[in-house]
C-alpha positions as CSV (number, residue, x, y, z in Angstrom):
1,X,-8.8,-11.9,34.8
2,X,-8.5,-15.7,36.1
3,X,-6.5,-16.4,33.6
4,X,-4.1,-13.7,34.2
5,X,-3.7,-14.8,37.9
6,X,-3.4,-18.7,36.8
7,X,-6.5,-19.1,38.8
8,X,-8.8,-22.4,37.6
9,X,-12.2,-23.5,38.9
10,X,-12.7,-27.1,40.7
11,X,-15.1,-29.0,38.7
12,X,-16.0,-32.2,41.0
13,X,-18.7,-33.6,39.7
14,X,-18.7,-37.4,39.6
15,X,-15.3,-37.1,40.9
16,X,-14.1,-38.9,44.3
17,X,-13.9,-36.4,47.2
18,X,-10.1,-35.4,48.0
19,X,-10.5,-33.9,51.1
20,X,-8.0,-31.1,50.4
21,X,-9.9,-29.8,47.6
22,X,-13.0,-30.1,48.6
23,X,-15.3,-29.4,51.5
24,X,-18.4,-32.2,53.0
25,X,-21.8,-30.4,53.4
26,X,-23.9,-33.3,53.1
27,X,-23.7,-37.3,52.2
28,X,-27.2,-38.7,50.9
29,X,-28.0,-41.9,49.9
30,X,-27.2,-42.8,46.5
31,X,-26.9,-46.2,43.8
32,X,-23.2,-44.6,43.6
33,X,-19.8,-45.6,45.0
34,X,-19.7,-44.1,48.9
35,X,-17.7,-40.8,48.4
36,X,-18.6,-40.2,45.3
37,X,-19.9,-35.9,44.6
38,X,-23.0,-35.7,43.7
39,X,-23.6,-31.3,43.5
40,X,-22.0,-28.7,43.8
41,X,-23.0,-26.3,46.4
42,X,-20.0,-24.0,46.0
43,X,-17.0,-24.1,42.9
44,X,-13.8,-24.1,44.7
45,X,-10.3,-22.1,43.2
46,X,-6.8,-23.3,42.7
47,X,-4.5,-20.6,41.6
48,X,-1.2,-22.7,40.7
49,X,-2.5,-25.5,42.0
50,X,-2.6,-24.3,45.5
51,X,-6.4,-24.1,47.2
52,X,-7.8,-20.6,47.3
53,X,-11.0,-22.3,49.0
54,X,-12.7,-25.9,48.7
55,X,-15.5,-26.7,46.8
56,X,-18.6,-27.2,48.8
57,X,-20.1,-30.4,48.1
58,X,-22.9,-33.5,48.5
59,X,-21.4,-36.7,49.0
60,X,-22.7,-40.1,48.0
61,X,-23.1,-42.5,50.9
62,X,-24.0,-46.1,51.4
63,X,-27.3,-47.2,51.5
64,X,-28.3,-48.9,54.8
């Protein structure tokens, strides 16, 4: 059925966050670049590459 409606899943792990796609929920400490997803809470939706809703996400963030 996605595939009928051009509708794809966001898939950001390891990926920077772009904050049009995807949505902050948390930023924890991590040997990663600051900004960098960590999980997935929620997959996020394009259809046509146009947002249906963000992915929800953890965020890397520098250790102080």
């Amino acid at each position: 059925v996605f595939e009928t409606f051009g509708i794809s899943e966001i898939d950001p792990h390891g990926e920077r966050i772009v904050p049009h796609k995807h949505q902050e929920m948390s930023a924890a400490e991590s040997d990663r670049s600051a900004g960098t997803i960590l999980s997935v809470f929620k997959k996020g939706y394009l259809t046509n590459d146009r947002l249906i809703r963000p992915a929800l996400v953890s965020v890397a963030k520098t250790k102080d």
